[in-house]
BAPA-828029 format. One record per atom (N, C-alpha, C): x, y, z; chain; residue number from 0. Coordinates in Angstrom, 1 decimal, decimal comma, padded with zeros to 4 digits. Example, Ala and Ser with C-alpha at 12.3 -4.5 7.8 and 13.67 -1.06 7.14 Angstrom:
2
<<013,2 -005,7 007,8> A 0>
<<012,3 -004,5 007,8> A 0>
<<013,2 -003,3 007,8> A 0>
<<012,8 -002,2 007,1> A 1>
<<013,7 -001,1 007,1> A 1>
<<012,9 000,0 007,9> A 1>
END
This chain:
123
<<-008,6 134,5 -073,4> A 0>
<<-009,0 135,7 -072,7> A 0>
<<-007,9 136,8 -072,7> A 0>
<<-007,0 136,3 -072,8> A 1>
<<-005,7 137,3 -072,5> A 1>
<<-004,9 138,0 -073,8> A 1>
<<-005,1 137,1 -074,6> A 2>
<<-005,7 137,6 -076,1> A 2>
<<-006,4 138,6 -076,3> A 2>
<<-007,5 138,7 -075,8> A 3>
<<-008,7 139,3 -076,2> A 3>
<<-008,6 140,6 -075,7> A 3>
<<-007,7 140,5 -074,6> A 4>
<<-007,2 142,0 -073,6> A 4>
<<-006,3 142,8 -074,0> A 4>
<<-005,5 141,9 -074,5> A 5>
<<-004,1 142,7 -075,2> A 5>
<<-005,1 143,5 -076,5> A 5>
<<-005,4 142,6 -077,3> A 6>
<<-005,9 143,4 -078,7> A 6>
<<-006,7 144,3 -078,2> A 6>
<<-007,9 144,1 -077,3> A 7>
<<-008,5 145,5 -077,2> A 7>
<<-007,5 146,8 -077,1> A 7>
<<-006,7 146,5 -076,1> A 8>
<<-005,7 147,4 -075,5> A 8>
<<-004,9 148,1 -077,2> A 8>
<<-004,5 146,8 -077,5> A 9>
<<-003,6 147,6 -078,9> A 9>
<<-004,6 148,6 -079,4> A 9>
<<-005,9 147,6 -080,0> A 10>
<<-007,2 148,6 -080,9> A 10>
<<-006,9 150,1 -080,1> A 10>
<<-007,1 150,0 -078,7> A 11>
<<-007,3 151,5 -078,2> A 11>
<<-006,2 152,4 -078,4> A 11>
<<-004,8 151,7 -078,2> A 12>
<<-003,9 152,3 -078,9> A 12>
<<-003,7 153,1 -080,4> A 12>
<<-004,0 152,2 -081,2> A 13>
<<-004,1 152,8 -082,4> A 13>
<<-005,1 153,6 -083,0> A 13>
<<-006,4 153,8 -081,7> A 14>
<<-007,4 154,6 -082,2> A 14>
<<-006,8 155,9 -081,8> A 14>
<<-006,3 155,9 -080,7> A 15>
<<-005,7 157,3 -080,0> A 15>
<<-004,6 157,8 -080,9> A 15>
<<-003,8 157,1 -081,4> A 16>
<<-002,5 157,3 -082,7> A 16>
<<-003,8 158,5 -083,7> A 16>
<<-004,8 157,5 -084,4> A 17>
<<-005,4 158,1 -085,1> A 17>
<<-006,0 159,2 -084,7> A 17>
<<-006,3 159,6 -083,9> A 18>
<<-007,4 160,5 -083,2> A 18>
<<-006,2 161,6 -083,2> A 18>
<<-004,9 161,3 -082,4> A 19>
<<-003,8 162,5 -082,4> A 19>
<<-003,2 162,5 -084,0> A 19>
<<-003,5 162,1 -084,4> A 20>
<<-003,0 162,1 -086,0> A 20>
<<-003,9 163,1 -087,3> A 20>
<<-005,2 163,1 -086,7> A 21>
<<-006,6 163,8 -087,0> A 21>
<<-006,1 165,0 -086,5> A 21>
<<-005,9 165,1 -084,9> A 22>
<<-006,0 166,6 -084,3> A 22>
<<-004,2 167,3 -085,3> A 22>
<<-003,5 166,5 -085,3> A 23>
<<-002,3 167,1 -085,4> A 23>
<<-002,2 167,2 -087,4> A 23>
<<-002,7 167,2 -088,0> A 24>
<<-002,6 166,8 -089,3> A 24>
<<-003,6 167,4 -090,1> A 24>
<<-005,0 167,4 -089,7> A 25>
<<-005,9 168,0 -090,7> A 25>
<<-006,7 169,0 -090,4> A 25>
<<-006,6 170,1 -091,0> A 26>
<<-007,2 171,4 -090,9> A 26>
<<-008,6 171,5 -090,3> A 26>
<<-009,4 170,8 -090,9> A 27>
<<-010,7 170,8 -090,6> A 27>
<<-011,0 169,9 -089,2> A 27>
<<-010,5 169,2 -088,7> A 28>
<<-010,6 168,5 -087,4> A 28>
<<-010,2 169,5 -086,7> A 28>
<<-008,8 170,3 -086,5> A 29>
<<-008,3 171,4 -085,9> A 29>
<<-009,4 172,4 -085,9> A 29>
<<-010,5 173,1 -086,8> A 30>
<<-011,3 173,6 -086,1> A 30>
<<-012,4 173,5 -085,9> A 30>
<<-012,9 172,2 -085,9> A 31>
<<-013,6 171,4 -085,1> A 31>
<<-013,3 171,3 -083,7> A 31>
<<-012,3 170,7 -083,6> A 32>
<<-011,9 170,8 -082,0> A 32>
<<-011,8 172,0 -081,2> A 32>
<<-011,5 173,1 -082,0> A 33>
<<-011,3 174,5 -081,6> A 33>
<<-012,8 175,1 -081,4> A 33>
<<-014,0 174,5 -082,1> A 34>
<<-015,3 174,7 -081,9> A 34>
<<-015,8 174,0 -080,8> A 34>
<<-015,3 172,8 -080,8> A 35>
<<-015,6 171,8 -079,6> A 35>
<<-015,4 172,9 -078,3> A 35>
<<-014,6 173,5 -078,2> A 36>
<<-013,4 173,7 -076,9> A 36>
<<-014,5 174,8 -076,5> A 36>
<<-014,5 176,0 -077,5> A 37>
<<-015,9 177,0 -077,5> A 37>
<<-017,1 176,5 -076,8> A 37>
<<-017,8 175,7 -077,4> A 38>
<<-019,0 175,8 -077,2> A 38>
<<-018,9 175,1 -075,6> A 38>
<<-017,8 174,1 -075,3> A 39>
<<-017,3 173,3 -074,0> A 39>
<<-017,6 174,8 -072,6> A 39>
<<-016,6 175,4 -073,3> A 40>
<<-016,6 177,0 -072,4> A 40>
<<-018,0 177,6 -072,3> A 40>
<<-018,7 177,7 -073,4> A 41>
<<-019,9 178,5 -073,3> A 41>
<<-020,8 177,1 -072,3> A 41>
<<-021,0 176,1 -072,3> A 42>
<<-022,1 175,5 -071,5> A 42>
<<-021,8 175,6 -070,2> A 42>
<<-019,9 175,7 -069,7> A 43>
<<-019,9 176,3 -068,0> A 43>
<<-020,2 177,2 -068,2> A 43>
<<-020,2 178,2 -069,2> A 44>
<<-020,4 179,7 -068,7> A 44>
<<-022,2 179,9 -068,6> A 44>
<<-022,7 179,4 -069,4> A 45>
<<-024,1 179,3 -069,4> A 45>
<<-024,9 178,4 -069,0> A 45>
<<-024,1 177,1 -068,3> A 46>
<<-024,6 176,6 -067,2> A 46>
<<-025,9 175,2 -068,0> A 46>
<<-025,3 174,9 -068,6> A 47>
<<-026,1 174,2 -069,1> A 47>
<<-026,7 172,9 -068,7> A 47>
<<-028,0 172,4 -068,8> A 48>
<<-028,4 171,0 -068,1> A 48>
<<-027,6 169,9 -068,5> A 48>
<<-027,8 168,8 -067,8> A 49>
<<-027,2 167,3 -068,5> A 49>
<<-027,6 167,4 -069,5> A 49>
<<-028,8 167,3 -070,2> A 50>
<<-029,7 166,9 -071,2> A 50>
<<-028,8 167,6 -072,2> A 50>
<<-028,3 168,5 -072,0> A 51>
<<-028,1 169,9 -072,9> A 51>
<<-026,4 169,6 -073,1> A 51>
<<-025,8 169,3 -072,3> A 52>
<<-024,4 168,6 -072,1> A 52>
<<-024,6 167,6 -072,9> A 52>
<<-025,7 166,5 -072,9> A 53>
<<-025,3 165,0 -073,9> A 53>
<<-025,7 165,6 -075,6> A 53>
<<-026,8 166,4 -075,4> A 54>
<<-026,7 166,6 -076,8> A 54>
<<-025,2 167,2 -077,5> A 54>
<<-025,3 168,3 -076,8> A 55>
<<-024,0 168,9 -077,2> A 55>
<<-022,7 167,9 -077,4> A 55>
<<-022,0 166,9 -076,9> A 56>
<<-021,5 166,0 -076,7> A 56>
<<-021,6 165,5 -078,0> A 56>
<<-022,8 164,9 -077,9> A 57>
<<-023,1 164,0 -079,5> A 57>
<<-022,9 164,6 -080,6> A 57>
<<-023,8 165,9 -080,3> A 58>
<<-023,3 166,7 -081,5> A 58>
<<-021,4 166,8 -082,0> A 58>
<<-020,9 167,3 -081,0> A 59>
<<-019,6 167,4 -080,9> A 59>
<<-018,9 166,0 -081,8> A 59>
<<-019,3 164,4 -081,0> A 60>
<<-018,6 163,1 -081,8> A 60>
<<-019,5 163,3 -082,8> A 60>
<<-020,0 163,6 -083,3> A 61>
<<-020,8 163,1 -084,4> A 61>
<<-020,0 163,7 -085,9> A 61>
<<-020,0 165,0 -085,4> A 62>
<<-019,2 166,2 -086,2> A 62>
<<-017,7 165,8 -086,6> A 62>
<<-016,9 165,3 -085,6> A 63>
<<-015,4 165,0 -085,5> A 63>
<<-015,2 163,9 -085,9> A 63>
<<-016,1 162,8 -085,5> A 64>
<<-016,1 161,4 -086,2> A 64>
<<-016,6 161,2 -087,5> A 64>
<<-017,8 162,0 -088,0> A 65>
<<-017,7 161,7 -089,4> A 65>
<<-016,7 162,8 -090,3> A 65>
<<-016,3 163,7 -089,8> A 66>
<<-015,1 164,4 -090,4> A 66>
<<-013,8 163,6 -090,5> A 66>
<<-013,5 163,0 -089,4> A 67>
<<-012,5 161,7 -089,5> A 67>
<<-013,1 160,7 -090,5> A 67>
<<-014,1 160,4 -090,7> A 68>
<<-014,1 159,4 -092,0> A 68>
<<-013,8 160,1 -093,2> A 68>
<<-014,4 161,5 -093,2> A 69>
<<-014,3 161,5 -094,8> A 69>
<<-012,6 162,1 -094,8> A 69>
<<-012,0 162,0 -093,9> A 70>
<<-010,9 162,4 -094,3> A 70>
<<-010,1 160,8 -094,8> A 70>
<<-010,5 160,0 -094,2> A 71>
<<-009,9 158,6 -094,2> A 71>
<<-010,6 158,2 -095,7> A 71>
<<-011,7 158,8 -096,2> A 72>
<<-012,2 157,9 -097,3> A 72>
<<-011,4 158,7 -098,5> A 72>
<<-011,1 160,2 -097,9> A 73>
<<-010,7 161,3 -099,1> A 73>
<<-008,6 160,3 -099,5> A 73>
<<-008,3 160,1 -097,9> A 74>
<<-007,2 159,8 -098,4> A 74>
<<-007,1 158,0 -099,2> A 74>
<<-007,6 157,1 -099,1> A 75>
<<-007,9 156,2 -099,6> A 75>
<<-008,1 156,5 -101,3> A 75>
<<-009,5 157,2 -101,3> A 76>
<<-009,3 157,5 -102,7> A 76>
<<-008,2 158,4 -103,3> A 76>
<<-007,5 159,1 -102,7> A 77>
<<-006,5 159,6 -103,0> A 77>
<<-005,3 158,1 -103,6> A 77>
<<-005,1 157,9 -102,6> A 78>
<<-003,8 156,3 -102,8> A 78>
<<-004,2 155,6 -103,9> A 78>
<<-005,8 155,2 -104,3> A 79>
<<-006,3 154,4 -105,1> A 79>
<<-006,0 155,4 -106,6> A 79>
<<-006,3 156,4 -106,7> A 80>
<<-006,4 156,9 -107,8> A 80>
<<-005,5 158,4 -107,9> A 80>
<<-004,8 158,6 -107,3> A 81>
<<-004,2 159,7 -107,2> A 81>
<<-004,2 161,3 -108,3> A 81>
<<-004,5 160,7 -109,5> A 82>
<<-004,9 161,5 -110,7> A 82>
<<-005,9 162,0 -110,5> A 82>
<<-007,3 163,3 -110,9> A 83>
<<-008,3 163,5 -110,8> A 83>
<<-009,0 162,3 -112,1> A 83>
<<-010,1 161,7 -111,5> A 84>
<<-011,2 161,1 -111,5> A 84>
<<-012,6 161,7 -111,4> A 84>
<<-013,3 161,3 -112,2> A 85>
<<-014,8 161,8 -112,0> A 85>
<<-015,5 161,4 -111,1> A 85>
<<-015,1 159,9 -111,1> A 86>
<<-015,9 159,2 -110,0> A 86>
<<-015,4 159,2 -108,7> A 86>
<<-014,0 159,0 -108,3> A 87>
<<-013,4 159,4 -107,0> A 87>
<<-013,9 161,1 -106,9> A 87>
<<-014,0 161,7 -107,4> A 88>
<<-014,5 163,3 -107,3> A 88>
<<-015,6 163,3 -106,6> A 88>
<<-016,5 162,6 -107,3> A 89>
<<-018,2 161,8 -106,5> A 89>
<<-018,0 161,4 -105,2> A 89>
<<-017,0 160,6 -105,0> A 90>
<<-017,2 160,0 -103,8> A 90>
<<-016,5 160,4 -103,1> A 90>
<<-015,6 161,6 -103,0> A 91>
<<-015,1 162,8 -102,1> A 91>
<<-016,2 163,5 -101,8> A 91>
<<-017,1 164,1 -102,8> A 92>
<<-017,8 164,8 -102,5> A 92>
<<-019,0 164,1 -101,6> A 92>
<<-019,4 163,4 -101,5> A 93>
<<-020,5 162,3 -101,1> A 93>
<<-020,1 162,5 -099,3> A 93>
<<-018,7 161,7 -099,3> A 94>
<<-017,7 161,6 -097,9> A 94>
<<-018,5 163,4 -097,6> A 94>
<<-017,9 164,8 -098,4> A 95>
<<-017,7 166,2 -097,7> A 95>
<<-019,5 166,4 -097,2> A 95>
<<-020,5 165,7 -098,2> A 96>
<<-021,8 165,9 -097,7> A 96>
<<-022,2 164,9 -096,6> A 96>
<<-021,6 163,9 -095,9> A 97>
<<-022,0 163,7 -094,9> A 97>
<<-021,7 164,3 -093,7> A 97>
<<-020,0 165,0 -093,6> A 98>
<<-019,7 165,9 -092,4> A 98>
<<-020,7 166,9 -093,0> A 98>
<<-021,2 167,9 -093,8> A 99>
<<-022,1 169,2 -094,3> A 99>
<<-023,5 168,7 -092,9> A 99>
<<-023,9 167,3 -093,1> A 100>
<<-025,4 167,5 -092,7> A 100>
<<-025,2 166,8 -091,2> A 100>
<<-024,0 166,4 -090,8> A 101>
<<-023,7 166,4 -089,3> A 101>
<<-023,4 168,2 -088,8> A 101>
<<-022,6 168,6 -089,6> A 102>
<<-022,3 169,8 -089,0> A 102>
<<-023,9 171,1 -089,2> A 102>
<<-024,9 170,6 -090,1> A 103>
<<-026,0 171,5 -090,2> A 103>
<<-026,8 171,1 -088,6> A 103>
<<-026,7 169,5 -088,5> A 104>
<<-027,3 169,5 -087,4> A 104>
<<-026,7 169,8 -085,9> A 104>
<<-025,4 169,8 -085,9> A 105>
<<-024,9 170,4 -084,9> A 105>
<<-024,9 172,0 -084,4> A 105>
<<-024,7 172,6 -085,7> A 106>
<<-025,2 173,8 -085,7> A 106>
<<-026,8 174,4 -085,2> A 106>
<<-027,6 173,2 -085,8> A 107>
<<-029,2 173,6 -085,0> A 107>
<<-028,9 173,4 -083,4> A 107>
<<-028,8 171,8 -083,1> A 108>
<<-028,7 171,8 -081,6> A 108>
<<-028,0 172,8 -080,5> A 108>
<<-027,1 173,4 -081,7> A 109>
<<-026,0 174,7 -080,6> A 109>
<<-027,3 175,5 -080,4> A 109>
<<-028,0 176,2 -081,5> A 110>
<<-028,8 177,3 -081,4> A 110>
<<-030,1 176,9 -080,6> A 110>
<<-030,6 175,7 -080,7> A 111>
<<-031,1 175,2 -079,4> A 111>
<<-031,0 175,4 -078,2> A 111>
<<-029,8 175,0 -078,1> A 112>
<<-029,5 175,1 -076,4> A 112>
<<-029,0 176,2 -075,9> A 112>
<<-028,6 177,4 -076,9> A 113>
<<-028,1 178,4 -076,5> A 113>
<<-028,7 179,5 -076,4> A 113>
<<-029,8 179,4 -078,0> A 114>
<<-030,5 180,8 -078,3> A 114>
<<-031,1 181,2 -077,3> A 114>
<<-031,8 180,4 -076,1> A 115>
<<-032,5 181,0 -074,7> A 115>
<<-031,7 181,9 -073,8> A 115>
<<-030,7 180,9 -074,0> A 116>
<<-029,9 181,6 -072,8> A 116>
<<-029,1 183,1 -073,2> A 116>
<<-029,1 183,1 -074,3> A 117>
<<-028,7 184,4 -075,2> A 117>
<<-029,4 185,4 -074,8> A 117>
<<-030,8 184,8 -075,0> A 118>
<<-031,8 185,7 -075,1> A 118>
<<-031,7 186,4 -073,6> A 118>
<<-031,7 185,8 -073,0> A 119>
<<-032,0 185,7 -071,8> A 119>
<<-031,6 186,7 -070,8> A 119>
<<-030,2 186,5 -071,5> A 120>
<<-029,1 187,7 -070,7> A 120>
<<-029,8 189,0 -071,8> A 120>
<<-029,9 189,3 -073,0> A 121>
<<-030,7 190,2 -074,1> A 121>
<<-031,7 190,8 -073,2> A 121>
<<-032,0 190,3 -072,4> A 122>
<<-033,3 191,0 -071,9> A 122>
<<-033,2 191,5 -070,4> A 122>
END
């Protein structure tokens, strides 16, 4: 059992290494998080429901966690093949279209939860 506690513990360790290694190292997580931070501001400023907080949320990991993979898949295939490749090229690009259609859907659920309240003050 005491095994089982330490490793969790390390795991957690080394996810937070990675997670500040993400924020401090790759461009595209930096303004992700910097959009994170935004939209964080605009739901106190506009007062948003829980409902409206979890999506947002999700939307938020959804966005930053699969951006963290394709940066981990980009650098892998990088080590593996370092030269340009056709097929590592593919599978970069594969990795860049799955953050594309997290960030397309994050982008709807913003305009979801916000477009009312926009409007709102508009009027």
């Amino acid at each position: 059992m005491y095994d089982f506690i330490t490793g969790r513990i390390k795991g957690g360790g080394y996810a937070i290494k990675g997670a500040w290694l993400l924020l401090r190292h790759e461009p595209s997580i930096q303004v992700q998080f910097v959009l994170a931070i935004l939209v964080t501001i605009a739901g106190f400023y506009f007062d948003i429901t829980a409902t409206e907080w979890i999506m947002q949320f999700l939307a938020i990991g959804l966005v930053m966690g699969i951006e963290g993979l394709n940066t981990a898949v980009e650098n892998i295939a990088d080590f593996v093949h370092p030269d340009f490749h056709v097929k590592i090229g593919r599978i970069k690009d594969v990795a860049a279209g799955a953050v594309f259609f997290a960030a397309i859907i994050a982008v709807i659920i913003g305009f979801i939860i916000y477009l009312p309240y926009i409007l709102n003050i508009l009027e």
